[in-house]
C-alpha positions in Angstrom: 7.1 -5.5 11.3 4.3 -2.7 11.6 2.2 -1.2 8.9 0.8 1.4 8.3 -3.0 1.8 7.0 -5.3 3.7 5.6 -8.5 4.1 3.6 -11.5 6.8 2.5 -14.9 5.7 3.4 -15.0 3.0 0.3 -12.2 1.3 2.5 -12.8 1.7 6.2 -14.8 -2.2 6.2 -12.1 -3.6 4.4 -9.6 -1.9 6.3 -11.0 -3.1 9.8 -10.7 -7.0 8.6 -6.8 -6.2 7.4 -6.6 -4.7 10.3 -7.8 -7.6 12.6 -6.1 -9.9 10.1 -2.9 -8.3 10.6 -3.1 -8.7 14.5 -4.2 -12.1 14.5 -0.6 -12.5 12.8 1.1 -10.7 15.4 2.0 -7.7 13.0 1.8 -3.8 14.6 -0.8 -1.5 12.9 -0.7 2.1 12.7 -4.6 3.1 11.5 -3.9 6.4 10.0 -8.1 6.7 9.2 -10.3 7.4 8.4 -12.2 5.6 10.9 -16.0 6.4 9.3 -18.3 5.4 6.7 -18.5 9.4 6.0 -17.6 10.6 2.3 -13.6 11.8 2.6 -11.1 12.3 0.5 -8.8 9.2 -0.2 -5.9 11.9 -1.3 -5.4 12.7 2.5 -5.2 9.2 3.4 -2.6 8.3 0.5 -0.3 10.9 1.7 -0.9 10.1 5.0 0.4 6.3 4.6 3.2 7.2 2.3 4.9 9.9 4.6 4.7 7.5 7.3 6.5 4.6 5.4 9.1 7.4 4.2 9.3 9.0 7.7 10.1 5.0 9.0 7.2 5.1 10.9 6.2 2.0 8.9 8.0 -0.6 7.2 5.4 -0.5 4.7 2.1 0.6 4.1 -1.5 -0.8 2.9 -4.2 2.1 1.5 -7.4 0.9 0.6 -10.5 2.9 -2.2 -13.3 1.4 -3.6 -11.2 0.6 -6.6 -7.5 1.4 -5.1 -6.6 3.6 -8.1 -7.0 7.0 -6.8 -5.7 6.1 -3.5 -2.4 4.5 -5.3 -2.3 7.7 -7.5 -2.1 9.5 -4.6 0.2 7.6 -2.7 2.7 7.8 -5.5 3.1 11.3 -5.3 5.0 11.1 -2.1 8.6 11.2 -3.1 10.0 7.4 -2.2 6.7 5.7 -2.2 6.3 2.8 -4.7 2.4 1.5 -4.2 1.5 -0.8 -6.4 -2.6 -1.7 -7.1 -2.5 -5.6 -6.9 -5.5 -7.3 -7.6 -4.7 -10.6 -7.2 -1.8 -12.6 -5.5 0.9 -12.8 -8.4 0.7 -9.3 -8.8 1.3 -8.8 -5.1 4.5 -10.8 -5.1 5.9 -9.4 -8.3 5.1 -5.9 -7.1 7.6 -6.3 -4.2 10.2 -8.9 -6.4 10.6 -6.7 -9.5 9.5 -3.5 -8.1 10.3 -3.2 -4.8 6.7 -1.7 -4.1 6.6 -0.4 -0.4 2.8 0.1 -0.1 -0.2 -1.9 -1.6 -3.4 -0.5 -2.7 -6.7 -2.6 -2.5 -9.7 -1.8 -4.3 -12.7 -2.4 -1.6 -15.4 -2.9 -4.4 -13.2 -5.1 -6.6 -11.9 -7.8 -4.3 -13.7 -10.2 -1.6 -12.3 -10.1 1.9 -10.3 -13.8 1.3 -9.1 -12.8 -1.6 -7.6 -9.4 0.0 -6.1 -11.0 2.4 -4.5 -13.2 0.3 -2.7 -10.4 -1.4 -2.0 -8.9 2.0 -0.3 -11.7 3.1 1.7 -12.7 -0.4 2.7 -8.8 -0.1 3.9 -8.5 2.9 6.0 -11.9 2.8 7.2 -11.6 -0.4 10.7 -9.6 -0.9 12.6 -8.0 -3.2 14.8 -9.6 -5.4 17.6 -7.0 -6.5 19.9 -8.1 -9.8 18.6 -6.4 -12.8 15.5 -5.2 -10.8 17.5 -3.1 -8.8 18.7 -1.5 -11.8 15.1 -0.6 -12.9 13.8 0.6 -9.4 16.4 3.3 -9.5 15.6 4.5 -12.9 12.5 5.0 -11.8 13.6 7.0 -8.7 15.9 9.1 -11.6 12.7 9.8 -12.7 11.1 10.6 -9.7 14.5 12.9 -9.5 14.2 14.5 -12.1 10.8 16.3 -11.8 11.4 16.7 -8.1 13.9 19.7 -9.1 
């Protein structure tokens, strides 16, 4: 499996413990940055994540704000991306059960480092279980469609 990752500067602290987290488990990382405390914009590093996951760079993707919204707002906008903001671990499994989510956000100034990785690793074990789900996951990619034109 390898993930891809990435976070503004309300992120990069959190990211670095994913980060070690996710090696420690033996899973590939691809830090797509920012790598500094400095003010950035988290739009570049939403788009960033989501094109790799879409390009099949990643198998899915992490991205990581102070609060994970505008991160997973900008995420989203990459055609094919379904990020879901999870802030604790039955979101996290539902997101990739019912929704078939393909990146997670984390909010850096909402959760505790245990309690992200928790959600990290209910995520990225959890998978996606089709039936009338699969049904609802491609309505939304109609709608995704649909505005794409």
């Amino acid at each position: 499996m390898k993930i891809a990752i990435g976070s503004d500067h309300g992120g990069v602290e959190l990211k670095a413990v994913i980060i070690s987290h996710l090696y420690e488990k033996g899973i590939e990382v691809v830090d797509l940055g920012t790598k500094s405390s400095d003010s950035c914009d988290y739009p570049v590093y939403g788009e960033k994540v989501g094109e790799a996951v879409i390009a099949g760079q990643a198998d899915q993707g992490i991205v990581i704000c102070g609060t994970g919204l505008g991160i997973s707002m900008a995420a989203n906008k990459v055609p094919g991306i379904r990020c879901a903001l999870c802030t604790n671990e039955f979101m996290a499994e539902m997101a990739k059960a019912h929704n078939n989510a393909n990146v997670l956000a984390l909010g850096a100034r909402v959760l505790g480092e245990g309690l992200a990785m928790r959600i990290v690793d209910v995520f990225l074990q959890s998978s996606f279980e089709g039936g009338r789900h699969a049904r609802r996951v491609e309505a939304i990619g109609q709608i995704e469609d649909k505005y794409l034109k």
